[in-house]
Residue, then its C-alpha position, 0 to 999 in steps of 0.5 A: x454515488x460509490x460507497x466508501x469501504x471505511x474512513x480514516x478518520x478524517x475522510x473517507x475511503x474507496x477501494x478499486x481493484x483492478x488490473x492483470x493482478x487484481x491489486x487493490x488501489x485505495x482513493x483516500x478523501x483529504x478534503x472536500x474536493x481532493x483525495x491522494x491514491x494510494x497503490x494504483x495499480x495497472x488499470x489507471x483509467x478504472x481508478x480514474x473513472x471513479x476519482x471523476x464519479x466522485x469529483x476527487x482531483x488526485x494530488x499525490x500517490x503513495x506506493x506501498x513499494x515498487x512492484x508494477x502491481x502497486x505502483x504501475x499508475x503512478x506516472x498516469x496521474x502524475x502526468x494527468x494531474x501534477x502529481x507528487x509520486x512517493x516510494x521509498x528510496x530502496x525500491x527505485x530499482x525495482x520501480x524501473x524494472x517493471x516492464x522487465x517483470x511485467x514481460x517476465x509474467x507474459x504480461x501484455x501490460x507495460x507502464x510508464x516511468x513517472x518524470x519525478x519521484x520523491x523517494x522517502x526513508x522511514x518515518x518520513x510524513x508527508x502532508x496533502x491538504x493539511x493530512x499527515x501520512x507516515x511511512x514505516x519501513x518494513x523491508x522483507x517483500x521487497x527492500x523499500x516495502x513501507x507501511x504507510x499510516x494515514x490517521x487510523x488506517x494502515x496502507x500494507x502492501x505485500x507486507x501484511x494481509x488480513x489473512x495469509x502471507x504475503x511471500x511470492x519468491x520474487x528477486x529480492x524478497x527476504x522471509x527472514x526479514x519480512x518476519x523481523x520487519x512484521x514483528x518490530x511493527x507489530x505493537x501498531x496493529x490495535x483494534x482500532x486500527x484499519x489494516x487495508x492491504x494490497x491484496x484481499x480484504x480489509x480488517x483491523x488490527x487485532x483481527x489480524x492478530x488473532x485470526x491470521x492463523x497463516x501469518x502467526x504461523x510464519x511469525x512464530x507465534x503462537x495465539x496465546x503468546x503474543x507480544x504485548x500491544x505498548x500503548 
């Protein structure tokens, strides 16, 4: 059996990274036989293979936003099996881009469009088996970039990273609003909160906080004066 990287909190999660870009895809456990995807990126059938050495029928996927790298395989399970697709309505644009940006890169990869998309707003939850994930908006990386909360995990995307910054000069990217958005989600980055993002390693919240030496920097922030964590 695969072993989880973690849970959170009510099941367990596994990390599969894979594709041209090496991104990660997470497969969140929400009931005995049922999980929900979370960023597929461009190698559907190596995410696929491990859904099936787990026993795990997939019942939605969820992207971080709509870059080909975090939402490629969205219309593989959804045409496999029945999934809902969710993104946020901002990044519908750039969801159907993909094959543009994918050729842009030189890439021989090229996905399929999903037939239906359910394109959500901030603060918008979504329950899967009776579990609740919730979508902050953090645009700045692209328009429609959300983190998305799942019990005590934190999905980041491109948003967030255990260390660095995730800034690629890609159209539509905005510095300045990607500092505003990191800022204002801030005080959700606890100690007791597991930030797992689309890219590198996982960590918690208050490592990011304190060791991100890279992001502080961007925030402009210096590691003695950090905004107070509300509780």
């Amino acid at each position: 059996m695969l072993a989880p990287i973690g849970n959170w909190g009510g099941g367990n999660v596994w990390r599969v990274t894979s594709g041209e870009f090496s991104s990660n895809a997470y497969i969140c456990e929400v009931a005995q036989d049922k999980c929900v995807l979370i960023d597929g990126g461009l190698d559907p059938v190596s995410i696929d293979l491990v859904m099936i050495k787990l026993e795990l029928n997939p019942k939605a996927v969820f992207c971080t936003h709509g870059h080909f790298d975090h939402a490629g395989s969205a219309a593989y399970f959804q045409k496999k099996y029945g999934c809902d697709v969710y993104l946020h309505g901002a990044d519908l644009k750039l969801l159907k881009s993909a094959n543009f940006m994918l050729m842009a890169f030189k890439f021989r990869s090229r996905v399929e469009q999903p037939k239906r998309i359910n394109l959500l707003n901030s603060g918008q939850s979504v329950t899967v088996a009776g579990q609740s994930l919730i979508f902050h908006s953090a645009p700045g990386h692209t328009p429609g970039s959300c983190l998305i909360e799942f019990g005590s995990a934190l999905f980041t995307g491109d948003t967030i990273y255990s260390r660095g910054v995730g800034l690629s000069k890609l159209k539509g990217e905005n510095p300045g609003m990607l500092k505003k958005s990191i800022l204002e989600l801030w005080h959700i980055l606890t100690a007791e909160r597991v930030i797992y993002p689309g890219h590198g390693g996982f960590s918690t919240g208050e490592e990011v906080r304190t060791n991100n030496s890279e992001l502080l920097r961007f925030l402009g922030l210096a590691e003695n004066k950090q905004p107070q964590i509300k509780v």
